[in-house]
N, C-alpha and C positions, 0 to 999 in steps of 0.2 A: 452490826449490819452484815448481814451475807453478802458475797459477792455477784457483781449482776449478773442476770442470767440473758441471754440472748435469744428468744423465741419470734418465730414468724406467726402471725394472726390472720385465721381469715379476713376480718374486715378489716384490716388494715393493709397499705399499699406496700410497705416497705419493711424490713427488719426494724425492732422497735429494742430498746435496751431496757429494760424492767427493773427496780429493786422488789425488794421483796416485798415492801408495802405496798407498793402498785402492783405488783402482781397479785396479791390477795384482794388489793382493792377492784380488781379487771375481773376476777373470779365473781365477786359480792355482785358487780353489775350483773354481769352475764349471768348471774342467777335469775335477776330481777326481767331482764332481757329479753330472756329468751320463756318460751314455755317449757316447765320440767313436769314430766307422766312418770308415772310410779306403779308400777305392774301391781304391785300388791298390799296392801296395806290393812291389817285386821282389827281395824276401829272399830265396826258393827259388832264384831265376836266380842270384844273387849266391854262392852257395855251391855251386853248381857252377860259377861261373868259378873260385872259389878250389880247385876241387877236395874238397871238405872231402866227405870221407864220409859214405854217407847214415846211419849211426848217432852221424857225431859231431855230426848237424845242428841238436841238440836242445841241445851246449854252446856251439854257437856262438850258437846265439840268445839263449842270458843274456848272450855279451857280446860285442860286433862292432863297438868303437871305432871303428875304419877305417872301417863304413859308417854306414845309416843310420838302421840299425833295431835295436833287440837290446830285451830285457825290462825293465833296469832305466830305461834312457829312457825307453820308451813307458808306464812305471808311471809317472817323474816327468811326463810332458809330459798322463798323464792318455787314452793311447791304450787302447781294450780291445776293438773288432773291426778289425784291420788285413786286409784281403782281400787273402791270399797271393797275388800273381799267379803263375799256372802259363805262362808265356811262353814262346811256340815262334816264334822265327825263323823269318825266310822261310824261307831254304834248306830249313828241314825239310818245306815244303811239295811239293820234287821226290825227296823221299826213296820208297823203298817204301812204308811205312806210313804215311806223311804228316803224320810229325812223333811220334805214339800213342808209341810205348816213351819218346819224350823229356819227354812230360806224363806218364804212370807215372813213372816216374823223380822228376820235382818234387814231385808228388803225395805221393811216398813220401816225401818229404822232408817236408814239412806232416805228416805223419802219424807220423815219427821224433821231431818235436821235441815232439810231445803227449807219446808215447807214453815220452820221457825225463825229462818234466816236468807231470805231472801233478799238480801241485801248483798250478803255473803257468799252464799253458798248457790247453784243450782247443779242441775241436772246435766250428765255429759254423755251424749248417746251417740256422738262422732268427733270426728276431731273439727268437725266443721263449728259442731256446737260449743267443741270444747276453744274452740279461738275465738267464737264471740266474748264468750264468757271473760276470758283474757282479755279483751280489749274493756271489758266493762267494769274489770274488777274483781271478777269474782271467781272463788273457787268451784271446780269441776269437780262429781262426784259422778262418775261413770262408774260399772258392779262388774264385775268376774264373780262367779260361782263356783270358788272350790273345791269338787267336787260333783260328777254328773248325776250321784244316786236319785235326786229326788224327780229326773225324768220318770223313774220305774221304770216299767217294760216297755215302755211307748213312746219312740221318739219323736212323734210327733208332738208332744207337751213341749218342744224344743220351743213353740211361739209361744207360748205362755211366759217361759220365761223371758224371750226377745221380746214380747210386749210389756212386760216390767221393767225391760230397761238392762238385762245382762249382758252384757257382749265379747265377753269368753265366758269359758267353762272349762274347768282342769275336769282332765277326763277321771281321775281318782284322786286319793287322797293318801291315808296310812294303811288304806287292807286293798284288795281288790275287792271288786265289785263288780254289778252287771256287766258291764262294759268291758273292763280288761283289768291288767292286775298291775300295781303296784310297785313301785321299787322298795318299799316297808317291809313288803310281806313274801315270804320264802313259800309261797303254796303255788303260786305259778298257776292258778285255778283254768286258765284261758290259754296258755301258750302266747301272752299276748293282749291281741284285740279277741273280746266273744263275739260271734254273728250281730248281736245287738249293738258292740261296739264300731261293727264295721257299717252297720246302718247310720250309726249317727254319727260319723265323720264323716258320710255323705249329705246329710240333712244338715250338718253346719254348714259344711262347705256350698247347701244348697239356700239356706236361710241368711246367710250371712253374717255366721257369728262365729267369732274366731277359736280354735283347738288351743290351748296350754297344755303342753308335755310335760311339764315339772310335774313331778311325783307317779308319773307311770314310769314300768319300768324297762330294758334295752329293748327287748321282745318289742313291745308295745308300740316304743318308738318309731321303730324303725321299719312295723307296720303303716302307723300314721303317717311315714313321711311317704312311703309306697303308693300309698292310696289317695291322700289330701291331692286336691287338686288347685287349693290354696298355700299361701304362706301359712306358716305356724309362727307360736311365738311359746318361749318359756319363761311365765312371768315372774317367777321369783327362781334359778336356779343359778349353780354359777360354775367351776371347772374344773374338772375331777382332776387336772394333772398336777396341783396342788393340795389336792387332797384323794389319793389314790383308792382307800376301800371306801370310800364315802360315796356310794352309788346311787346318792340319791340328784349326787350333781352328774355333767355331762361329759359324756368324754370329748375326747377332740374330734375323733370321727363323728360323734355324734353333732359338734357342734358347727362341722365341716358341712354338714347334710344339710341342717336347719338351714343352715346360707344356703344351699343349695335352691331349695326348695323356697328362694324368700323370705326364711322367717328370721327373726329377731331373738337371740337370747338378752334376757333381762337380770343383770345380777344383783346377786341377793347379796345382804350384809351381814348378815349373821357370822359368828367370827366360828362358830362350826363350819359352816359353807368355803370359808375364807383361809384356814389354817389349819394342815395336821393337828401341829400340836398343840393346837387351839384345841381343838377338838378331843386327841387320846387327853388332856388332861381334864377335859369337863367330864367325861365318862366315867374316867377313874376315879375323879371327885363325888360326883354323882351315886356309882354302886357302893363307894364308901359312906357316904349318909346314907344311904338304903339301909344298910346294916347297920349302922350304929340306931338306925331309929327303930329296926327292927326286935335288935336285942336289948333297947330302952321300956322302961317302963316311964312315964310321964304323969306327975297331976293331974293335970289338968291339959287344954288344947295350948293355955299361954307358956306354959313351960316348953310345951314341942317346939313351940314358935320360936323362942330363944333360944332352945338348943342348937337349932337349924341356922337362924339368925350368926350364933358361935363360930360354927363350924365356915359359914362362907366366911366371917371374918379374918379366920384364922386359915382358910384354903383360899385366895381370892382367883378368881379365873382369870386366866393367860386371854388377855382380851389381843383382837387383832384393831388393824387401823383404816383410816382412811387411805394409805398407800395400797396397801392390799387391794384393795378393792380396786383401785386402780390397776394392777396386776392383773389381775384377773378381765379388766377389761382391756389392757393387753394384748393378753394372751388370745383375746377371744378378736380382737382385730388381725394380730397375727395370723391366727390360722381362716379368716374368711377376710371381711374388709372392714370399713367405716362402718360401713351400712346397717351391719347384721348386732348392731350389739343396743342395749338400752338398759333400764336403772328398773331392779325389781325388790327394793330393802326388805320388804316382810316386817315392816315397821308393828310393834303389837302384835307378832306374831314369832318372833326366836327370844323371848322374854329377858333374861338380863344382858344376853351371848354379844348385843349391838358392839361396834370396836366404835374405838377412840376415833374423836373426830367425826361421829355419825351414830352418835348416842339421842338422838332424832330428829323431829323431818328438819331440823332450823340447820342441820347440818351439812348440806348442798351446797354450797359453797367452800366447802372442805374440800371434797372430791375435784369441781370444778379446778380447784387451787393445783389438785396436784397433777391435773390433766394439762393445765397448762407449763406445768412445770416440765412437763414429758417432752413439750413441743407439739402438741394438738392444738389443731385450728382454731377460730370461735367458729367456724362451720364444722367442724369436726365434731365440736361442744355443743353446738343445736343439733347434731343430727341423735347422739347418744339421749340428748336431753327429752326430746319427743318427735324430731321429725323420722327416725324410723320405726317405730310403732306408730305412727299415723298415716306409714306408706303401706305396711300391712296393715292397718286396721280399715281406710280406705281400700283397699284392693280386693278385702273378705267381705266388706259392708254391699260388694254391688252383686255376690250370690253368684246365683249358675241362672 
């Protein structure tokens, strides 16, 4: 048995003395509790890499062992708005339609798995809906779009997609595009925001549909935070001061501003996100199988597979944890308040990189555990959990 820990609780009156089973056990409610929103989660991309048909997309959501989301976890781990991400690759930015039939398509998919499980599952187009929903039982599947390419050159297509039901949109993805450039890509195409880019941070912020800054890059930023005349939010990024050339997370200034400005960053799990040496050693590991697969010849596809299979065996990744993660939201209370911070895992979308303890969605109550172990409130723990993405997302929802 550890020794007790001594933490003060919002809803409770007084100093409360905890062991460590009741402190996991105060985490498990307060999972169950409260409502937890999850900025990002790429279950629709995931099942069409599996191929799974857009009407059987509603049985694989009750149950998706392999990954890292399905119904009956996210009921134990206490998830009830997961923000389907609708994810368009680059490449579909050099397509004709610039991606459009490929987010129709995910779309349909968010909207088969309602439409099969209604019981379960519905639709989350505010947080208004998304607290019914909670009181009745059921999981919230509200859509982020990331990636703006498949506006094309018109942002007026922006209600197109706020009538399907999106309500952000990451302004890029891994290249730059129409709108502005990327923290992936070294071509700097825009300086920033393009003319187009700076139209349609005004048409969200006029439409009511919230900006995501994870994956554009400093330039970009710190245009968007200029010009928004809304909260922002960063739905999957997390804090560059633990991970210093990893520029795809934020810096401190940059995470100072977001508060500034009202918005919310949302931290991601991915144990790249979370740790240098997380990270130099998956890279290192990484160009080393490049090569060895490079200067292999193979059988067949099942030999490659086993090779590959070998080599993580025998290299396994420097995985990060649920403390980490906790660090990191920290850090990011440190430098603004309570307010500004919320939960963006990228669950089915940083493929094995997930850390201990939050190896998927049933894992929310891992986190919770070590946040109270910090000395965070259960108001502290509902406000990280959904109530400040639902104060920006109400505040964007009522437009100009």
């Amino acid at each position: 048995m550890l020794p007790l820990l001594i933490l003060v609780f919002g809803c409770t009156p007084k100093t409360e003395k905890l062991t460590e089973d009741k402190l996991q056990a105060h985490a498990a409610e307060l999972a169950q509790k409260f409502i937890i929103t999850d900025g990002h989660i790429d279950f629709p991309d995931r099942l069409g890499d599996l191929k799974v048909p857009i009407e059987k997309s509603g049985d694989k959501a009750l149950a998706d062992p392999e990954g890292d989301f399905d119904y009956e976890r996210a009921k134990r781990g206490g998830l009830d708005a997961p923000f389907m991400s609708i994810y368009i690759a680059s490449a579909y930015q050099k397509t004709k339609d610039y991606g459009k039939g490929h987010a129709d398509t995910l779309i349909a998919r968010v909207n088969a798995i309602v439409a099969a499980h209604p019981d379960k599952f519905a639709f989350g187009n505010s947080p208004k809906e998304v607290e019914k929903n909670f009181e009745e039982g059921k999981i919230s599947l509200p859509m982020g779009m990331e990636n703006g390419a498949p506006l094309g050159m018109d942002v007026s297509n922006l209600k197109y997609f706020f009538d399907k039901g999106i309500r952000y949109i990451t302004l890029t993805h891994g290249a730059d595009n129409q709108f502005c450039d990327s923290s992936y890509d070294s071509a700097h195409t825009h300086g920033g925001l393009s003319k187009l880019g700076v139209a349609l941070v005004k048409e969200m912020n006029r439409m009511g549909m919230m900006i995501d800054i994870s994956h554009v890059d400093d330039s970009t930023f710190y245009q968007v935070m200029r010009l928004s005349k809304k909260p922002c939010i960063a739905s999957h990024s997390s804090c560059r001061h633990f991970t210093p050339d990893f520029v795809r997370n934020m810096s401190d200034d940059m995470i100072k501003l977001l508060a500034k400005n009202g918005g919310v960053i949302q931290i991601n799990f991915g144990s790249g996100f979370l740790d240098s040496a997380a990270r130099s050693q998956g890279d290192k590991d990484k160009k080393a199988l490049a090569k060895l697969i490079a200067d292999s010849k193979f059988e067949n596809d099942e030999a490659k597979e086993n090779f590959i299979k070998q080599f993580k065996k025998e290299h396994p990744y420097r995985f990060s944890d649920a403390a980490k993660v906790a660090d990191h939201i920290d850090r990011a209370v440190k430098l603004t308040s309570i307010d500004n911070v919320g939960l963006g895992s990228d669950y089915d979308g940083v493929g094995d990189s997930l850390p201990e303890g939050l190896k998927d969605v049933s894992g929310y109550p891992n986190l919770i555990y070590e946040l109270l172990k910090r000395g965070y409130s259960d108001e502290d723990i509902e406000k990280i959990c959904s109530k400040n993405v639902f104060r920006v997302w109400n505040e964007v929802l009522k437009g100009e």
